[in-house]
N, C-alpha and C positions, 0 to 999 in steps of 0.2 A: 781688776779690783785693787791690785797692790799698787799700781801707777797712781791710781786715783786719791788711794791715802796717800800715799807722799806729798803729792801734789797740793792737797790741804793742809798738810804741815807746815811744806815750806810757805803756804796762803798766810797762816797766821803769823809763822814770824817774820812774815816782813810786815803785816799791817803791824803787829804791834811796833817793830821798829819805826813805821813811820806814825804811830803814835806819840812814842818818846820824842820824835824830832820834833813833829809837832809843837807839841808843850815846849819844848828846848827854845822853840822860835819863838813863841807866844812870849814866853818871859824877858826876851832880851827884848822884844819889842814894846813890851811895855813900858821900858825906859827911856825909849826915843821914841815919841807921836810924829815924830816929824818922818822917823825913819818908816811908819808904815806901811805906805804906800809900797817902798823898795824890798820890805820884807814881805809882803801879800806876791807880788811878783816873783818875788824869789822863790816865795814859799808854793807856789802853783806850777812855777816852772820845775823843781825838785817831785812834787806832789803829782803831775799827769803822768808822767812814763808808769808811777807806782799803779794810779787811777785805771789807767789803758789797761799794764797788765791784770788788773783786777775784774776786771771787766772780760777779759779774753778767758780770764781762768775759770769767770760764776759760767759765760754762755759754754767752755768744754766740758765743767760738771754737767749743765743742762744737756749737752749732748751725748755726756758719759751715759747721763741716766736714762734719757730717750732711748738710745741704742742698749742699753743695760735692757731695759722693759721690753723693746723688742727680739731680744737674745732671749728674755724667759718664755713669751710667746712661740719663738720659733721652738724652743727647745721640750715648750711642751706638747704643740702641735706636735713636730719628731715623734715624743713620747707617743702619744696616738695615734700617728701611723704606724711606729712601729711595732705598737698592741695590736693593730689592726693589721700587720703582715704575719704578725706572730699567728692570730686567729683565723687569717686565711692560711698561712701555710698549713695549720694542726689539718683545718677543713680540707687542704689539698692531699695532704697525707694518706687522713681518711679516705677520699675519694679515690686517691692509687691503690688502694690497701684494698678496696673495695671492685675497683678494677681488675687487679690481679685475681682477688677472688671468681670476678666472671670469668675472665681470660681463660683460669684454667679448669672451669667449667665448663666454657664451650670446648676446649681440648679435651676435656676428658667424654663432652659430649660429640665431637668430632669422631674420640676414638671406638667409642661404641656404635656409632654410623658407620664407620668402616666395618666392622666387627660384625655389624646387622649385614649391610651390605654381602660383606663375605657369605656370612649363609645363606642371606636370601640366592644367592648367586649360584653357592651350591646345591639349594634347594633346588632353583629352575633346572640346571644341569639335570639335576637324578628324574627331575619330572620329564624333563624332555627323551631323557634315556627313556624312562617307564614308558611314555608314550612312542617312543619307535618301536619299543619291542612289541607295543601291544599293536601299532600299523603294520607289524611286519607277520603276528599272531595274524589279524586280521588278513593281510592280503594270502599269508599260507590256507586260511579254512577256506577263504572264496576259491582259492585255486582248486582245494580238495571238494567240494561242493562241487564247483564246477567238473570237475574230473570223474564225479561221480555221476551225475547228468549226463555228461557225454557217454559214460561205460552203459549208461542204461540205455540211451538213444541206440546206441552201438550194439547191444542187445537184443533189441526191438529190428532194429534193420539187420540184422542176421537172419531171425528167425521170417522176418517179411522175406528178404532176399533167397532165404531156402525155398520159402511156399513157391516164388516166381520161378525159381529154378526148375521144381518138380512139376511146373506150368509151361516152363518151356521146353522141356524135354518133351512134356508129350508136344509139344508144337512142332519141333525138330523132325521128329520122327513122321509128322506128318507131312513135313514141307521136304524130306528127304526123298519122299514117295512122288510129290509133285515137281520137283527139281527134275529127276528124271523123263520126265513126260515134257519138262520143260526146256531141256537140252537139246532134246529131238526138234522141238522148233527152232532154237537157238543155232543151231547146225543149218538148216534148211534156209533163214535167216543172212546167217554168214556166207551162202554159198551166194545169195542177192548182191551184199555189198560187195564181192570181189567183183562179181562185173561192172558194179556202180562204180570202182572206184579203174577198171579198167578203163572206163568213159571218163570218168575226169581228168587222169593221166593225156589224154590223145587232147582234151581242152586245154589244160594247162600247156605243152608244148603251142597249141595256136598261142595262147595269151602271151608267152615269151615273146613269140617272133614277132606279134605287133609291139611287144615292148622298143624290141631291137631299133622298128622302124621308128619309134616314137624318138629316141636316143639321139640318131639322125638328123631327123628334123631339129629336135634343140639347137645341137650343134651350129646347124644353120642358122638360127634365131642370133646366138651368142654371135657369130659372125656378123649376121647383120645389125644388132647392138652395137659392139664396136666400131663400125661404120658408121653410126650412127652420132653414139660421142663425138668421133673426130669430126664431123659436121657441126656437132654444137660449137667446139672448142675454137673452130673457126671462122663461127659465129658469132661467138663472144667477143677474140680478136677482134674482126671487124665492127660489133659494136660498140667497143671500147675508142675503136679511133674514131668512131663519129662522135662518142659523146666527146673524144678530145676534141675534134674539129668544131662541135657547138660551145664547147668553152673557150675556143679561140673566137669564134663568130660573138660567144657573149660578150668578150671583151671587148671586140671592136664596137659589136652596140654601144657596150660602156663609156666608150671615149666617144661616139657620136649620142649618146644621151646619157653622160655619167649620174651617179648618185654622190659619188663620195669624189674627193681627189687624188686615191688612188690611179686611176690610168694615167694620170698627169707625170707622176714622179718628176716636176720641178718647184719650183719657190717663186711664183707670179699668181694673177687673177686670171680665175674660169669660169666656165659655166656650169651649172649644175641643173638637172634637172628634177624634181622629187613632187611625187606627187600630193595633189593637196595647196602647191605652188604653182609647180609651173618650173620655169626658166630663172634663173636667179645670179647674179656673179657673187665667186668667194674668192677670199684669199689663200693660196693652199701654199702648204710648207713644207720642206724636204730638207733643211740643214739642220735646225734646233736637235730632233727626236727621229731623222731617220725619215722616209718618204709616205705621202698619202695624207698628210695632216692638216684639216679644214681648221681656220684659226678664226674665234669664233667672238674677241673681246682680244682687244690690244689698247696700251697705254705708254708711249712710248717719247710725246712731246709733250702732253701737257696741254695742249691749246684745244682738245674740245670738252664742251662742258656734260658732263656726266648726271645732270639732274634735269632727269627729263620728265615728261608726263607714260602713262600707262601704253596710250597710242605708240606712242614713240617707242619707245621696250619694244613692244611687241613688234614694230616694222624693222629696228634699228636703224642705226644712224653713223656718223661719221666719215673718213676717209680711211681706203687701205691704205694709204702710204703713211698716215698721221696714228693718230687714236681713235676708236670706231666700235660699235657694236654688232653684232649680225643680225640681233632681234630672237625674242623669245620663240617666235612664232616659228619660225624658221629651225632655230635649234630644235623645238617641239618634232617636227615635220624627220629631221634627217635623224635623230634617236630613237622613233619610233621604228625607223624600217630596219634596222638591228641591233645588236650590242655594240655600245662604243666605249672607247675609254678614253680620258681626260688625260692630258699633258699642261702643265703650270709652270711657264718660264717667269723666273722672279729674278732680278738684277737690284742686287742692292746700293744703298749711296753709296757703298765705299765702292764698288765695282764687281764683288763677290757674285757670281750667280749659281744659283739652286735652282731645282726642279721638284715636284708635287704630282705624282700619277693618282688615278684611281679606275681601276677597271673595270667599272661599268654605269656609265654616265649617263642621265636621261632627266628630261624634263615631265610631266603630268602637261596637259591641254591645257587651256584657256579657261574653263570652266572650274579645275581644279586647283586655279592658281598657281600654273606653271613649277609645280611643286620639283623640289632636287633631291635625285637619287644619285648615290657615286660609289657604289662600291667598297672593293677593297685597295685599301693607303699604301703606297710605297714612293722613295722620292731618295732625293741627296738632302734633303729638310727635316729635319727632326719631328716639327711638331704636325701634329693632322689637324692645321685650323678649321680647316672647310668644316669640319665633321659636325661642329656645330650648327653650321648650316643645313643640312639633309633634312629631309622632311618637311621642308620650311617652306611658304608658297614666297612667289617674289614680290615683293613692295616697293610702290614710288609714294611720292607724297601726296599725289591724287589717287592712290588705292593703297590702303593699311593694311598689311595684314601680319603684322609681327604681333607680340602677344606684352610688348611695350604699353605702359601707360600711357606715351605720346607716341608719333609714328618718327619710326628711326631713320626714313628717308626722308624728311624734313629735316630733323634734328643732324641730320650726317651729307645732306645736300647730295645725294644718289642713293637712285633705286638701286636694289640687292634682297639678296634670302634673308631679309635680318630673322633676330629672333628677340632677344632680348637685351643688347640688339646685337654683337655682331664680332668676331675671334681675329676676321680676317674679312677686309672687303675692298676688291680689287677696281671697284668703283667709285671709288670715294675721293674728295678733291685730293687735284694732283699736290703731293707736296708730304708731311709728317702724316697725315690721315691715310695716306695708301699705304699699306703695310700689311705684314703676316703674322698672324697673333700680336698684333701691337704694337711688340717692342723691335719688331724688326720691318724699319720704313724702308722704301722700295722706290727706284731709280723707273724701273720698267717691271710691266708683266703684264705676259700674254696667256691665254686658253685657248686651247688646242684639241680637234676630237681628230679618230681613229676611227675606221671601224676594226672590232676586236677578230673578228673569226678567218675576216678577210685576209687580215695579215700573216692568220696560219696555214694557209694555203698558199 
């Protein structure tokens, strides 16, 4: 406020100074008309800086006093709030004041809870006492009740057990009389059984000595027992080497009508014989995985085509020396006559090879869609691709049975167990598409069965 007045102090005396000049100018211009023009210029160019700040000084009153009106405003609003904190705090006071009040009336009503408590506590106490003493009054009078029931019974059976006495005395007395009479037989009696028992004595000695001879004879028995064992035991001996000699004779059948290529133990083409077939040639294998190994799906050049029709699957196709199938039908046939297990030679592009087992390999029939069971996985290979395959019947492009929207032997150019469609399929054109789980393409690879039990013999 004291800026302000100065500030309109120093406003008037310069207007009025540029009043006086004003006039000053006006009267010497009066003198010279000519000279007007140069004094209206003059006098404008003198006159704007004073006009400018005149003008700067009216709009900072204007804004002294805007801002003046809104300082009263704020200052009275203030004012009402802080009437209004002043009235809520009195009301907060009150309400602590009032609080405190409860507070320590729930204290004081807490401590007469305890207080109650306490007695009721020792109330129950003396109740519970009162009432033992009165269970313990109680079981004393039933004892004494009872004790006096019994002294009565006990009473009663004295004076009954005297009557029976005075009853059996005269009974004594009379059976004392008949005892006598009765002894005399009793004697007469006894002199019977000494001879009865003189006769058993003279039997008993027979019944020993046929014991004796009974004893005897056992003995012999137990003789000829043991005789007998060693006839078994040399019976068994002996026919233990014929059942060896029929497992040699088996074998030889084997190699003159084998099932598996077990009696071969080499790596060349056999015969096989299995029923349901007939006569058949396989490839068998003895370096990969160890001897006995019918190879049953090989991929090795590339040059036969692998998308065949159902027929075909089922007879197989190919060459042993090339790439080749053996046919479902077939595989069907030699898994059913026991447990086999699967060996998977995989040779990758860089030259790396791994291996893939499963120990119990077997196909379902023709009817069931040549369906693949395999066991339990072990291998030099990490991943168990096949495994998505199991359960799966097998599919070409002329019989669908993957569970695919389209058939995945079409769309992959070989039949296989697809599914949806397929982890790993050792069928499929030769090149980036043969492979194990996908990402691992494959140079060669072959399937190989075993049979399992055979080998543990």
């Amino acid at each position: 406020m004291c800026k302000i007045k100065i500030n309109a102090t120093v406003f008037l005396i310069i207007l009025q100074i540029f009043l006086v000049a004003a006039a000053a100018f006006e009267e010497t211009c009066e003198f010279d008309r000519k000279m007007e023009k140069q004094c209206l210029s003059h006098t404008y160019k003198t006159v704007k800086p004073l006009l400018d700040y005149f003008r700067q000084v009216r709009n900072e009153l204007e804004d002294k006093e805007i801002k003046e009106n809104m300082l009263n405003e704020l200052n009275s609003d203030l004012m009402e709030k802080y009437h209004e904190i002043v009235r809520i705090h009195e009301k907060f006071m009150k309400e602590a004041a009032l609080l405190d009040e409860y507070k320590n009336k729930v204290l004081k009503g807490e401590s007469d809870l305890q207080l109650s408590q306490s007695k009721v506590e020792k109330l129950e106490s003396e109740i519970k006492s009162q009432q033992n003493i009165i269970v313990k009054l109680k079981g004393e009078l039933a004892d004494k009740t009872t004790n006096l029931g019994n002294c009565e019974l006990q009473f009663k059976n004295l004076n009954s057990s005297l009557n029976e006495k005075d009853k059996k005395i005269k009974i004594f007395s009379e059976n004392i009389q008949n005892n006598t009479e009765h002894q005399k037989t009793l004697e007469v009696q006894l002199e019977k059984s000494k001879t009865k028992l003189i006769k058993q004595d003279k039997h008993i000695q027979l019944c020993q000595s046929e014991i004796d001879t009974l004893n005897r004879t056992s003995e012999n028995i137990r003789e000829q027992q043991k005789k007998i064992e060693l006839q078994l035991k040399e019976s068994e001996a002996k026919l233990i080497a014929k059942v060896k000699q029929n497992q040699l004779c088996q074998s030889e059948l084997d190699k003159l009508s084998p099932t598996s290529c077990i009696p071969f133990g080499d790596s060349d083409v056999h015969q096989l014989n299995v029923s349901g077939i007939g006569f058949f040639d396989v490839l068998c294998d003895s370096q990969l995985a160890g001897p006995g190994w019918i190879v049953i799906q090989q991929r090795v050049w590339g040059n036969e085509s692998f998308n065949r029709d159902w027929a075909t699957y089922r007879k197989g196709f190919g060459s042993y020396r090339s790439d080749f199938f053996l046919g479902l039908e077939k595989i069907y046939r030699i898994t059913s006559l026991q447990r086999h297990e699967l060996y998977i030679h995989l040779v990758a592009q860089n030259g790396s090879t791994y291996n893939a087992r499963y120990d119990d390999f077997k196909i379902s029939d023709e009817d069931n869609g040549y369906k693949l069971s395999l066991g339990k996985f072990s291998g030099t290979i990490n991943e168990d691709a096949m495994r998505y395959a199991e359960n799966k019947k097998f599919s070409t492009f002329d019989r669908d049975n993957d569970i695919h929207d389209r058939n995945c032997a079409v769309v992959y150019k070989s039949g296989w167990w697809y599914t949806n469609c397929y982890n790993c399929n050792l069928n499929a054109l030769y090149g980036p598409s043969l492979n194990w789980y996908k990402r691992n393409p494959l140079k060669e690879a072959k399937m190989l069965i075993r049979p399992k039990e055979a080998m543990k013999n």
